[in-house]
C-alpha positions as CSV (number, residue, x, y, z in Angstrom):
1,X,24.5,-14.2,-5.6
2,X,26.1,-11.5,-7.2
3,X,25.6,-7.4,-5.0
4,X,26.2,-3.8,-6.9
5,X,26.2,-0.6,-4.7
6,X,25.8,2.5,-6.2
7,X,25.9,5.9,-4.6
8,X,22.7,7.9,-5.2
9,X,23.3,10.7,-2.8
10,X,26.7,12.0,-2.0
11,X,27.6,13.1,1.1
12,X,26.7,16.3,2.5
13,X,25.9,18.7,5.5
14,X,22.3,19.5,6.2
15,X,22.2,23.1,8.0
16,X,18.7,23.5,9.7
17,X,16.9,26.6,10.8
18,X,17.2,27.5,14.3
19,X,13.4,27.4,16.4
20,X,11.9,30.8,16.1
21,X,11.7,30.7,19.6
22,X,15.4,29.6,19.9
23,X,17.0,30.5,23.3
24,X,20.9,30.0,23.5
25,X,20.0,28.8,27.0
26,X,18.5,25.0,25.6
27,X,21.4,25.0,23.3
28,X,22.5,21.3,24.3
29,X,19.0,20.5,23.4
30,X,19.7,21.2,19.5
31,X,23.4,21.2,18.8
32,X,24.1,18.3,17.7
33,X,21.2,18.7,15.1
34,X,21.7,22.2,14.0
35,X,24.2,20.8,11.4
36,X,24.6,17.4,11.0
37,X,26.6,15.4,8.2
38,X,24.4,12.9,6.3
39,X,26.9,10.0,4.8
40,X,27.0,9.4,1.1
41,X,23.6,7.2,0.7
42,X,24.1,4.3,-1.8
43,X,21.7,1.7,-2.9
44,X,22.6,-2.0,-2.7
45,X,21.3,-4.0,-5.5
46,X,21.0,-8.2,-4.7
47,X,20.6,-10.9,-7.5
48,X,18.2,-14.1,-6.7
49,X,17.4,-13.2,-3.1
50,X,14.8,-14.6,-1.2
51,X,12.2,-12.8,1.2
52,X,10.1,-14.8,4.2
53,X,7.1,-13.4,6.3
54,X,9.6,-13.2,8.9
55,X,11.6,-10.6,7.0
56,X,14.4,-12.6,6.4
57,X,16.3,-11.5,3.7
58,X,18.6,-14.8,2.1
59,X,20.1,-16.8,-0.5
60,X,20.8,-20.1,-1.7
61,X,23.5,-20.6,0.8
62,X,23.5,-17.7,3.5
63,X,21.0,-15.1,5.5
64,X,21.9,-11.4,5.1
65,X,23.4,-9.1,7.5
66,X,20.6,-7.1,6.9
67,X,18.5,-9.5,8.7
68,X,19.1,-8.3,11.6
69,X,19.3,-5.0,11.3
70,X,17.4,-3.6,14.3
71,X,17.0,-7.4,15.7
72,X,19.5,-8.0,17.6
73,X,18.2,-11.0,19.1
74,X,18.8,-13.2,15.8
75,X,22.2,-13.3,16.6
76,X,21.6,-15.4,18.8
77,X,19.6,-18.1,17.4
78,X,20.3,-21.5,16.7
79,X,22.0,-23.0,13.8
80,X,19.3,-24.9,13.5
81,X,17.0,-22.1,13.1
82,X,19.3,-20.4,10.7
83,X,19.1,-23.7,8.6
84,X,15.4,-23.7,8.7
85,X,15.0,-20.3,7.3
86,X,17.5,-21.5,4.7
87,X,15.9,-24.5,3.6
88,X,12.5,-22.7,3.3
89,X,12.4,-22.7,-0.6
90,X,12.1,-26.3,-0.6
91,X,8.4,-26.4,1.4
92,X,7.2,-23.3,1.1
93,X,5.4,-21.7,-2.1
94,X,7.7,-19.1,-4.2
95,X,6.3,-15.7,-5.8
96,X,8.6,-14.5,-8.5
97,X,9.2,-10.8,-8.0
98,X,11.4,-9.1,-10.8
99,X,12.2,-6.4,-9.0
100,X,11.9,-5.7,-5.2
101,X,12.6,-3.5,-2.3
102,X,13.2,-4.3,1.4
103,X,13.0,-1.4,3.3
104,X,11.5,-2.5,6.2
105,X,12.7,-2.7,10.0
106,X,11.5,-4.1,13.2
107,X,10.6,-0.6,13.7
108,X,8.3,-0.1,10.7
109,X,5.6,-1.0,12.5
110,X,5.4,2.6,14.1
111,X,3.4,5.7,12.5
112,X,6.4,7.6,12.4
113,X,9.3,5.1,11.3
114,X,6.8,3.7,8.7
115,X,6.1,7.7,7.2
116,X,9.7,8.9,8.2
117,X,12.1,5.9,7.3
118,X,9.9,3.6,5.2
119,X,7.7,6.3,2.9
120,X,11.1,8.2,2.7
121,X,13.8,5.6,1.3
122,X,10.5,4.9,-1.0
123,X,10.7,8.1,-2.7
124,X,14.3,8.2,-2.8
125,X,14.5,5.2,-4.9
126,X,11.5,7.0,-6.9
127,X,13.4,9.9,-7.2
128,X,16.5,7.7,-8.8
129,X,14.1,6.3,-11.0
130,X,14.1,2.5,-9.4
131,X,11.2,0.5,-9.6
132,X,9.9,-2.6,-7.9
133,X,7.5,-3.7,-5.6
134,X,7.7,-3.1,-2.0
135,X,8.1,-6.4,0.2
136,X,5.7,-6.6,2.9
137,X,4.8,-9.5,5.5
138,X,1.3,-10.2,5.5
139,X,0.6,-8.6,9.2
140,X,1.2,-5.4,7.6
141,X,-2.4,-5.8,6.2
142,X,-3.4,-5.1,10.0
143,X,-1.9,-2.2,10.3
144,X,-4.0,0.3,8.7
145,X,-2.2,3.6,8.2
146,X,0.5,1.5,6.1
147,X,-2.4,0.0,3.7
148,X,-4.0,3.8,3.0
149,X,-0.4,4.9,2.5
150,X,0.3,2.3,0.2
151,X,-2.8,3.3,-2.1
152,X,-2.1,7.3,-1.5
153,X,1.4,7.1,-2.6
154,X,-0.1,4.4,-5.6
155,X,3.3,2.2,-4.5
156,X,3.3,-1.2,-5.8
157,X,3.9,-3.7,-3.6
158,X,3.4,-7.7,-2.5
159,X,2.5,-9.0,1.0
160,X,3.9,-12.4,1.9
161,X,1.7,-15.2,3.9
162,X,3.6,-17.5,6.6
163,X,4.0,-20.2,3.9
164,X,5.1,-17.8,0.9
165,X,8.6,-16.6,-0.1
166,X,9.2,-14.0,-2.3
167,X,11.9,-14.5,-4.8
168,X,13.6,-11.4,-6.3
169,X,15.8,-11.0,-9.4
170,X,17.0,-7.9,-8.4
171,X,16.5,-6.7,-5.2
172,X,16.9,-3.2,-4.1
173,X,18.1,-2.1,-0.3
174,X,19.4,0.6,1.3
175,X,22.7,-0.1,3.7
176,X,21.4,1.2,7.0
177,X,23.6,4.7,7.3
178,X,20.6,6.5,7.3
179,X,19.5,7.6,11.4
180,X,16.2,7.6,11.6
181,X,14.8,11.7,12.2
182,X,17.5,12.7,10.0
183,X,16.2,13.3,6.2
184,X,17.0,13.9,2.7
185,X,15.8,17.4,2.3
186,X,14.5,17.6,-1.5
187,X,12.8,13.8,-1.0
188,X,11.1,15.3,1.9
189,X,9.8,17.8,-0.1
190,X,8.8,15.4,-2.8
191,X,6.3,13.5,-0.3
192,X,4.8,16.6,0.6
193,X,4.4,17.7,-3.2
194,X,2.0,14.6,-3.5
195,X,-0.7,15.8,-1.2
196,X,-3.2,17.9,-3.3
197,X,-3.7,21.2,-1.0
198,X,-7.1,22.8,-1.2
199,X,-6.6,26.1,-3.1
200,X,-7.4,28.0,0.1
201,X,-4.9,29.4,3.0
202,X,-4.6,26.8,6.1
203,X,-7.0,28.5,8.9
204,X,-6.6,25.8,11.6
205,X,-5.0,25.4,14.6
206,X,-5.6,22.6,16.4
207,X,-4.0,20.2,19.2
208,X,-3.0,16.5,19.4
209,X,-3.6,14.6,22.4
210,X,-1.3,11.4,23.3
211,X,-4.4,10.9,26.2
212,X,-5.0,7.0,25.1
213,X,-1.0,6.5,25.2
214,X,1.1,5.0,27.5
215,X,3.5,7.0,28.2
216,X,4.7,11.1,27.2
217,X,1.7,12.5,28.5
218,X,0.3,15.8,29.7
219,X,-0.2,15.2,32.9
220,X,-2.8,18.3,33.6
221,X,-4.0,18.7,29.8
222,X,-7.6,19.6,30.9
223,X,-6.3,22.9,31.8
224,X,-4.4,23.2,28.4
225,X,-7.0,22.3,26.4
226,X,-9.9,24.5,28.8
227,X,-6.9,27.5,28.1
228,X,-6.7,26.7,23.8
229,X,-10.3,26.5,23.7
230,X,-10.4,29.4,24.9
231,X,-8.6,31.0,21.6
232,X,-10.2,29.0,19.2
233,X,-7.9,25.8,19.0
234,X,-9.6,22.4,17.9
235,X,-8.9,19.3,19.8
236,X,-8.4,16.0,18.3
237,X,-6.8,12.3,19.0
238,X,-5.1,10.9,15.6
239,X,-4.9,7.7,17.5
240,X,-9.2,7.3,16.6
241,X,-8.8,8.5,12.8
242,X,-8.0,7.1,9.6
243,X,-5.1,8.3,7.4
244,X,-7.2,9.9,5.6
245,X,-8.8,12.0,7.9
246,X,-6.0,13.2,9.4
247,X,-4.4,14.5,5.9
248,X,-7.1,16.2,5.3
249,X,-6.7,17.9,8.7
250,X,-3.2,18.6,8.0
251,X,-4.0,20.1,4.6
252,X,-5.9,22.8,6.8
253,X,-3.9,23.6,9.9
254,X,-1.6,26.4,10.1
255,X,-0.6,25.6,13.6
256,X,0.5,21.9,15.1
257,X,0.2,21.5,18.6
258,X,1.0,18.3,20.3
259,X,3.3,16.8,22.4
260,X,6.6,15.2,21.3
261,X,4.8,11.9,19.7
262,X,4.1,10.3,15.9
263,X,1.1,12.5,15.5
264,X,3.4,15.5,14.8
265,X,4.9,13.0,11.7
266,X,1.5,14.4,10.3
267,X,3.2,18.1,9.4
268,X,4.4,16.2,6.1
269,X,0.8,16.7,4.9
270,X,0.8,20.7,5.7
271,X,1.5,23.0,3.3
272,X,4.9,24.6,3.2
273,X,5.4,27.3,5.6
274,X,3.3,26.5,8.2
275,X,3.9,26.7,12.0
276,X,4.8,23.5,14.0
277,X,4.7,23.6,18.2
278,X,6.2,20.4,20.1
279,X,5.9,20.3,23.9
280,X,9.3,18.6,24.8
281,X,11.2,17.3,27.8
282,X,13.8,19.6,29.3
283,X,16.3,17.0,28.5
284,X,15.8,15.8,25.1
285,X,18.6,16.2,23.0
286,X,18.1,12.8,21.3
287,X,14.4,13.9,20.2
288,X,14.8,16.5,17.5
289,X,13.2,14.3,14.3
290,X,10.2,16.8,14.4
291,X,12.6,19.4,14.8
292,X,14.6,18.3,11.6
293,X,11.4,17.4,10.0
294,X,10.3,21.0,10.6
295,X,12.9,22.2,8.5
296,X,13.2,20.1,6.0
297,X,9.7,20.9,5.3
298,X,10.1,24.6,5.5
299,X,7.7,25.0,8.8
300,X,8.2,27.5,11.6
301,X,9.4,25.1,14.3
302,X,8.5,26.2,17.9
303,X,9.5,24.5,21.2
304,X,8.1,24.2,25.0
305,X,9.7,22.6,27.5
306,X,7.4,20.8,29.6
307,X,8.0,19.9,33.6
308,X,8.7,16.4,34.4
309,X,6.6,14.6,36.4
310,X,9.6,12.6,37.6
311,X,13.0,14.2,37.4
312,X,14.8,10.9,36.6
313,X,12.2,9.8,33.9
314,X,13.7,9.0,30.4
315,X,12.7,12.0,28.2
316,X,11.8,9.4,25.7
317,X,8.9,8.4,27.6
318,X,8.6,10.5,30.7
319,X,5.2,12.5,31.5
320,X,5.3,16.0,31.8
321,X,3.3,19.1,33.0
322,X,2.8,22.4,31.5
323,X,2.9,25.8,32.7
324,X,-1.0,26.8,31.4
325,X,0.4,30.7,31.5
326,X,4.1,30.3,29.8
327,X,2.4,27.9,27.5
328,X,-0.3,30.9,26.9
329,X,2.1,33.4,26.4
330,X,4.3,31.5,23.6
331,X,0.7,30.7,21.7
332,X,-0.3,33.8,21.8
333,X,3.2,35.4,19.8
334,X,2.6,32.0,17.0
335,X,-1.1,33.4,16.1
């Protein structure tokens, strides 16, 4: 096995606009996001690695670290599990893969780490003028915003059945330095520069529901959508469309209301310069990707803090209610 790493992107600090609704008051909501050092980014380059269903990543003679990135249950597996996954090549079937990339997680799964880790270390081995195919495990077949992505962005990749192995000459991965919400500005911009904008200005405005979720809801948003019907606002749930449909959507909003939730990942497909609202909890100073997205896109970012339903609730997935009137008045200074 023989492993190169390169550095693609040195380091740097990425300075982001302030909301345009910014209150020094909810300060220790964005601070540690208003500037924030991204580490040098380098790509790792593996000879003769293999690639199972399970998204083990290994050689001859050892499984790699990367592994278990993000599953840290492996770690605790058996030897005897270890030496399974090892001994694979010998009874299952091997597809020969010049070049590859892993780039997945356990997380990939998700609308927004697929779109905002996934989609994103894509490009930036696009942009440094690697090519390969993308490894996927078959079940990625089920999920079907990956698959309409996969033919939007025209990325070449292979999916791998329970009995398959890939086998890669070269294989290309990024060590994970990278926090997820946190983006390379210019690649960001790269994605968006894909999506072929009608030649018309973006009229919409429109609202996300998270109604058929399970959790980071809002808790009376009858009375918030009865109130931005009122002014015109169109109400949809992303959760019953196809990819598709909701870039086209995108393509035509000017204004992205939703609670904090993957739907909002969807602003990569608005054109540059368009306004971005995100109903958040009080206390969430760990959930500024939208916010960083915002920027890095060049959208007006706006906040509201929502009321939790339960003061002890995590912010990650806590419900929240909305005050119709101070909600209202903020909407009414975006339009």
């Amino acid at each position: 096995m023989k492993i190169e790493e390169k550095i693609i992107y040195p380091k740097t600090i990425v300075k982001r606009n302030l909301p345009k609704n910014y209150l020094v008051g909810n300060k220790k909501i964005f601070q540690n996001e208003i500037s924030r050092q991204i580490p040098a980014i380098s790509i790792k380059v593996i000879s003769n690695c293999f690639f199972d269903y399970d998204e083990y990543l290994f050689t001859k003679s050892k499984i790699l670290r990367e592994s278990y990135f993000r599953r840290d249950w492996r770690k605790r597996t058996s030897v005897f599990r270890n030496l399974k996954v090892l001994l694979s090549p010998v009874y299952k079937k091997v597809k020969k893969v010049e070049n590859s990339f892993f780039i997945i997680d356990a997380w990939s799964t998700g609308y927004f780490h697929w779109f905002g880790d996934v989609i994103h270390k894509y490009f930036m081995l696009k942009e440094s003028n690697y090519e390969g195919k993308l490894l996927l495990p078959e079940k990625f077949k089920e999920i079907n915003f990956a698959v309409e992505s996969l033919e939007f962005f025209s990325i070449p990749h292979i999916f791998i059945k329970k009995r398959e192995l890939a086998y890669s000459n070269k294989l290309y991965l990024f060590p994970y330095k990278l926090i997820s919400g946190n983006y390379v500005e210019n690649t960001t911009l790269a994605i968006n520069k894909v999506v072929n904008f009608p030649k018309v200005t973006p009229k919409k405005i429109i609202y996300v529901s998270r109604s058929e979720a399970k959790y980071r809801k809002v808790v009376n948003e009858v009375e918030l959508i009865k109130m931005l019907k009122k002014h015109g606002v169109e109400i949809y749930n992303f959760d019953n469309l196809s990819l598709k449909e909701q870039i086209k959507i995108a393509q035509k909003t000017k204004l992205f209301i939703s609670i904090h939730g993957a739907a909002l990942t969807n602003m990569l497909f608005m054109k540059k310069s368009q306004n971005i609202l995100e109903i958040r909890h009080p206390d969430s100073d760990l959930q500024n990707c939208y916010f960083s997205l915002a920027s890095a896109l060049k959208h007006n970012y706006f906040y509201f803090l929502g009321i939790p339903i339960n003061k002890d609730s995590n912010p990650h997935d806590g419900n929240l209610k909305v005050d119709i009137e101070s909600f209202e008045n903020l909407f009414k200074t975006i339009i």
